[in-house]
KOLLOVEX-180791 format. One record per residue (C-alpha): residue in three letters; x, y, z. Coordinates in steps of 0.001 Angstrom, whole numbers, padded with zeros to 6 digits, always signed. Example, Ala and Ser with C-alpha at 12.3 -4.5 7.8 and 13.67 -1.06 7.14 Angstrom:
ALA+012300-004500+007800;SER+013670-001060+007140;
This chain:
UNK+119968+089674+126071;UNK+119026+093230+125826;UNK+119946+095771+123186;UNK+121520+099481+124068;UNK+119685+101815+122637;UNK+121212+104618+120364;UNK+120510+108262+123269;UNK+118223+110103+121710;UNK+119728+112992+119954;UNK+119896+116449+122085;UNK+121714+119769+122595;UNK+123125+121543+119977;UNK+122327+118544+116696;UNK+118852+118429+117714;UNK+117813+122111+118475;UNK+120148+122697+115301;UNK+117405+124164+113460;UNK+115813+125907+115563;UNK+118853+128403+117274;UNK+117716+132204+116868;UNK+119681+133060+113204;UNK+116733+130192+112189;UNK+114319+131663+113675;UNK+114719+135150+112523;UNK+114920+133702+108746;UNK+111652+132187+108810;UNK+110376+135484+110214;UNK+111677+137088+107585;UNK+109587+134314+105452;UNK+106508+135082+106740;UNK+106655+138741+106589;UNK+106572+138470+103073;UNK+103161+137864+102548;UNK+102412+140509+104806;UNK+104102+143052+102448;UNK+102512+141981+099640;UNK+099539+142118+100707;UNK+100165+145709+102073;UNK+101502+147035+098477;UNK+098210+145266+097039;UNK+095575+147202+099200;UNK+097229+150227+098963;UNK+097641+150019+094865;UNK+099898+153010+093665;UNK+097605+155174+096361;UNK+101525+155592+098337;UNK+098738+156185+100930;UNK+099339+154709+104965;UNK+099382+151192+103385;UNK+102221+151834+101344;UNK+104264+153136+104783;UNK+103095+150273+106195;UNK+104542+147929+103669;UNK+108007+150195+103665;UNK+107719+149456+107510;UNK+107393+145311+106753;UNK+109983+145211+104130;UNK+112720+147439+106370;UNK+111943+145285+109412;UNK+112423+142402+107393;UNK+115268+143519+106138;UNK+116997+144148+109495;UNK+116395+140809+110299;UNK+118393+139853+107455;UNK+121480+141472+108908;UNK+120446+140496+112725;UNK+120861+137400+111763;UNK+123737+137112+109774;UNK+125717+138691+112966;UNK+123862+136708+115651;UNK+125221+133655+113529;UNK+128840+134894+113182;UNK+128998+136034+116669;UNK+127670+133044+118602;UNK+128816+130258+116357;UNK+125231+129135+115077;UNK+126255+129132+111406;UNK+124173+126287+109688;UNK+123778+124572+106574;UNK+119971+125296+106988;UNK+120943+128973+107558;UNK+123105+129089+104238;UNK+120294+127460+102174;UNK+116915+129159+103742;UNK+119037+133055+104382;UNK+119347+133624+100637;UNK+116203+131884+099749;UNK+114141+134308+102413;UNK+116315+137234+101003;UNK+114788+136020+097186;UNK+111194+135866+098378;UNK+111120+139360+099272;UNK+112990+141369+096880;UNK+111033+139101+094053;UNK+107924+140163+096061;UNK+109033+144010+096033;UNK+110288+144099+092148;UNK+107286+141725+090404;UNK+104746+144351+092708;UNK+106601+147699+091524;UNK+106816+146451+088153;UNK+103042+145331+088254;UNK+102047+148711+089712;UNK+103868+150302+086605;UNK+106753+151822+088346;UNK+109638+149707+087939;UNK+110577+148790+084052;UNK+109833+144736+083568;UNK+112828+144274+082104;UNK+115063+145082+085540;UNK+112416+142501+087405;UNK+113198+139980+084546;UNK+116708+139879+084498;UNK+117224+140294+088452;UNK+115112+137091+089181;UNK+115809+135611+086128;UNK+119384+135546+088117;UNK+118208+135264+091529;UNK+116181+131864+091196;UNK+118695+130463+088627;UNK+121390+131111+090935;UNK+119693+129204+093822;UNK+118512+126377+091638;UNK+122457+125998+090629;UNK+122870+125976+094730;UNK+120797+122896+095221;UNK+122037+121465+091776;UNK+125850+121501+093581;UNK+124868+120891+096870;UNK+125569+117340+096748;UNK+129414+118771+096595;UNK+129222+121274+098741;UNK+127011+124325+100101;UNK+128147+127435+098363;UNK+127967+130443+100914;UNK+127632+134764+099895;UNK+130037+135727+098548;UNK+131476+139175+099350;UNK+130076+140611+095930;UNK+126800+138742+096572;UNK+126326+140707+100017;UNK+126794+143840+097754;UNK+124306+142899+095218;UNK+122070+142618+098211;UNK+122650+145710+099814;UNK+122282+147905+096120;UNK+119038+145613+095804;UNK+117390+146519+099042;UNK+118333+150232+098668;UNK+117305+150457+095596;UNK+114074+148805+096243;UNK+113629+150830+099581;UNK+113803+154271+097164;UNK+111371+152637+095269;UNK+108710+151853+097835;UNK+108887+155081+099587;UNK+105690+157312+098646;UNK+107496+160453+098351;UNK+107022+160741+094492;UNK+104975+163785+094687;UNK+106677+165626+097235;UNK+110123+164872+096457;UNK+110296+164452+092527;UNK+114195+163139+092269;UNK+113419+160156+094637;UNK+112703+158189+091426;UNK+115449+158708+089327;UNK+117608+157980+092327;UNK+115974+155269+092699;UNK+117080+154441+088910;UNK+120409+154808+089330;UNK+120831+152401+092343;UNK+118694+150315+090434;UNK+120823+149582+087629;UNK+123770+149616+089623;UNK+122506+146816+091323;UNK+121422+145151+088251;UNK+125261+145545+087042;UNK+126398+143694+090131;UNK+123567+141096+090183;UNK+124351+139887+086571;UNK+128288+140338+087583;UNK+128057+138081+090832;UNK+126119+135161+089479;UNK+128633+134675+086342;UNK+131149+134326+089052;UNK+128520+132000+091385;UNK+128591+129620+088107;UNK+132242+129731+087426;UNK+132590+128822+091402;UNK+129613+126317+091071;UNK+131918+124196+088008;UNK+134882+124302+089698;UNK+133155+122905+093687;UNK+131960+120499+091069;UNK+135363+119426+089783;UNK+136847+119446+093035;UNK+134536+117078+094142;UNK+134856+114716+091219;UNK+138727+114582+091422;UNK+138404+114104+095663;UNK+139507+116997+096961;
């Protein structure tokens, strides 16, 4: 007496991971070390090295978007997606603000408390994910938006030719500190109550 076998898993389960959102995130991955190594050689030079980096980190950050849409549009939203997107997103700007602050031109005390928030924030993710995945949340997508301007001001080497760039720069800066801090008290009050939910059954 023979035994059916289970089919082997295809179509959309098994090629889960790897649908074009995916793809793009892990892109987005492994330009990172590219940047950072771009922003290294080049120092505080802002010579072609440091355009070259601005070029990585905008590309990279177009992804970002591309494949947030892309996911939306075509239905390929994935638990993968929600976990690795954010994580990608944190692997860059942490790049960008521990180099600027390194290079002595962003204050240590923004890089601190951003990532401070940033990797405590997706530790609590993984802590609660047994209850749920917690997605970005409207004010979250802000935060990332101030982040990556305010870090794109930042990178540009136009401090000598156009002196306000900086304090621009600044002021974006601490906006987006403002909302960073702001969005992950609300990420923990959201993280206790998917926790509660789950223990009562809901």
């Amino acid at each position: 007496m023979t035994t059916a076998q289970p089919p082997e898993q295809t179509g959309p389960r098994a090629s889960q991971l790897w649908n074009l959102p995916n793809v793009l995130t892990m892109f987005r991955i492994v330009l990172v070390p590219v940047f950072v190594w771009l922003m290294v050689a080049d120092g505080s030079h802002q010579g072609p090295l440091r355009w070259f980096a601005v070029l990585a980190f905008a590309v990279a950050m177009y992804t970002d978007q591309l494949d947030g849409q892309i996911a939306r549009r075509r239905n390929l939203v994935t638990n993968f997606g929600k976990i690795a997107d954010p994580i990608a997103d944190k692997l860059l700007t942490g790049a960008g603000l521990l180099l600027l602050s390194a290079l002595g031109e962003l204050p240590w005390w923004i890089t601190i408390v951003i990532l401070a928030r940033e990797w405590g924030i997706t530790a609590l993710r993984f802590v609660v994910i047994r209850y749920g995945v917690m997605p970005a949340s409207p004010g979250g997508k802000l935060k990332t938006v101030l982040q990556t301007i305010a870090l794109g001001l930042y990178l540009l080497p136009l401090r000598d030719i156009a002196p306000a760039v900086p304090a621009v720069a600044l002021v974006v800066m601490l906006a987006a500190v403002a909302v960073t801090v702001a969005t992950g008290a609300d990420y923990v009050v959201k993280a206790v109550r998917l926790r509660a939910a789950a223990v009562r059954g809901e």
